[in-house]
C-alpha positions, 0 to 999 in steps of 0.5 A: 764141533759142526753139531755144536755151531748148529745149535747154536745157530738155530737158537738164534730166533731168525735162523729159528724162523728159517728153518721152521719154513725149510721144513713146511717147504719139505712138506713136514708137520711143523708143531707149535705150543699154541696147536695144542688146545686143537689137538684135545679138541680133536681127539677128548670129544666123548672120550674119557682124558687123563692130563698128567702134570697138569698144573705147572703154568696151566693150572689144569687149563687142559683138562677143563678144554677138554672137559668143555670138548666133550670128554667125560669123566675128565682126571689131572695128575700132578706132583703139586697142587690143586693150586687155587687158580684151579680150584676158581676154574673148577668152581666157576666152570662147575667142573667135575674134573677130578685132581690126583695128587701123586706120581705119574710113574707110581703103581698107585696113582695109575691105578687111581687113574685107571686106563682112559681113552686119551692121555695127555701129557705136555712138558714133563718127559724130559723133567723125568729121570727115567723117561722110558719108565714115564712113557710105560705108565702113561702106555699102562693109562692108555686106550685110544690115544697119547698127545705128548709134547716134549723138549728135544735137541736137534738130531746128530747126524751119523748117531741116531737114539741120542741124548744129552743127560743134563745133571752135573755138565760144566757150567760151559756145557750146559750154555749150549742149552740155554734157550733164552735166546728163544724167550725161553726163561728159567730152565733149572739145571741148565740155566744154573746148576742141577739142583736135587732139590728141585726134583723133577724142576731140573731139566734132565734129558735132551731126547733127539727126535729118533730116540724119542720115537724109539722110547715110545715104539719101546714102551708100547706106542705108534706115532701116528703124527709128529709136529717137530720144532728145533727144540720140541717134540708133539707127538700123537701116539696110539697104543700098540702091544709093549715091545720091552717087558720084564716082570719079577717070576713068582719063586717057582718060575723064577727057579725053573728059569734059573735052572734053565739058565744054568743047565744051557751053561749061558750064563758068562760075566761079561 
């Protein structure tokens, strides 16, 4: 109930307001939507860059800063598109920013994508039905740096790692969520009922900031920097060894495991 009242509370743009100063004052980094274009400015300059879901309101926009930056060569990745705003950009910019249509998490498009110095990916982590798996691909793209910014719910107190899956919870439920109090418009699954259809439209996950770390430490990352909002994450992540792998054995290995496994006498259901 006291987590709920908070919620609600802190979706009220004031009280929004208050607590982004609160944590100024606590000397935390407070991140903002609007810094991000500084961040590929820092880190794309004579690097190559990776945007994954490039396109949704954008319409590759990152990829072109960063491309403009310094960066070189510049790819952008999404489910949908090249939209004919970008196609102008890239004709008036003469760009030589490459499109991949394909899945972030599908072994192909990684491979097309190959592994590049920065990877940015804004807005898609929480659209994710695995976000763990999504967090995996982009390690699997990355060498030097991840600028991620995500959607996230305010931290439970007394229960670290939490998160909210949004599909199917009761029309009752799901107003806790609705952020257009925040000048936040439609948000698919929250706002209305999930729709299957839609896909990766709905909204999915609401990741508290320490289970967002931890999916991130898990699938092979630091976090060097974390900009934190009430309801969104920025992080800037460096690759680090994988923590969690779990590879298919060839025939062999896989019979000697599991001769292993039955002479140990391990093996229990449970």
């Amino acid at each position: 109930m006291l987590y709920t009242w908070k919620v609600r509370l802190l979706k009220h743009r004031q009280i929004n307001l208050l607590w982004q100063r609160w944590r100024r004052l606590r000397g935390d980094v407070v991140g903002n939507y609007a810094h991000l274009p500084g961040y590929i400015r820092q880190y794309a300059p004579g690097r190559s860059f990776v945007d994954v879901g490039c396109m949704w309101g954008v319409n590759g926009e990152y990829a072109f800063l960063a491309e403009e930056s310094g960066a070189k060569p510049v790819k952008a990745v999404d489910i949908f598109g090249p939209t004919p705003e970008f196609e102008a950009k890239k004709r008036a910019r003469n760009s030589s920013v490459e499109f991949i249509l394909g899945d972030a998490t599908h072994m192909d498009t990684i491979a097309r994508v190959g592994e590049v110095d920065v990877v940015f990916c804004a807005g898609v982590l929480y659209h994710h039905p695995s976000p763990f798996d999504l967090l995996v691909a982009l390690r699997r793209m990355c060498r030097h740096k991840l600028i991620l910014r995500t959607y996230a719910i305010p931290e439970i107190a007394g229960l670290p790692n939490a998160a909210v899956y949004f599909p199917l919870l009761e029309p009752e439920d799901r107003l806790l969520w609705d952020l257009s109090s925040l000048g936040v418009s439609r948000m698919i699954g929250i706002t209305d009922e999930f729709q299957p259809q839609a896909g990766y439209g709905n909204f999915i996950w609401g990741l508290t900031p320490s289970c967002l770390v931890s999916l991130l430490r898990t699938a092979g990352f630091s976090v060097d920097l974390r900009a934190t909002e009430v309801f969104a994450q920025t992080v800037i992540c460096s690759p680090i060894d994988v923590a969690f792998i779990q590879d298919l054995p060839t025939e062999t290995a896989a019979r000697k495991l599991g001769e292993l496994v039955s002479s140990a006498g391990i093996a229990r259901p449970c």
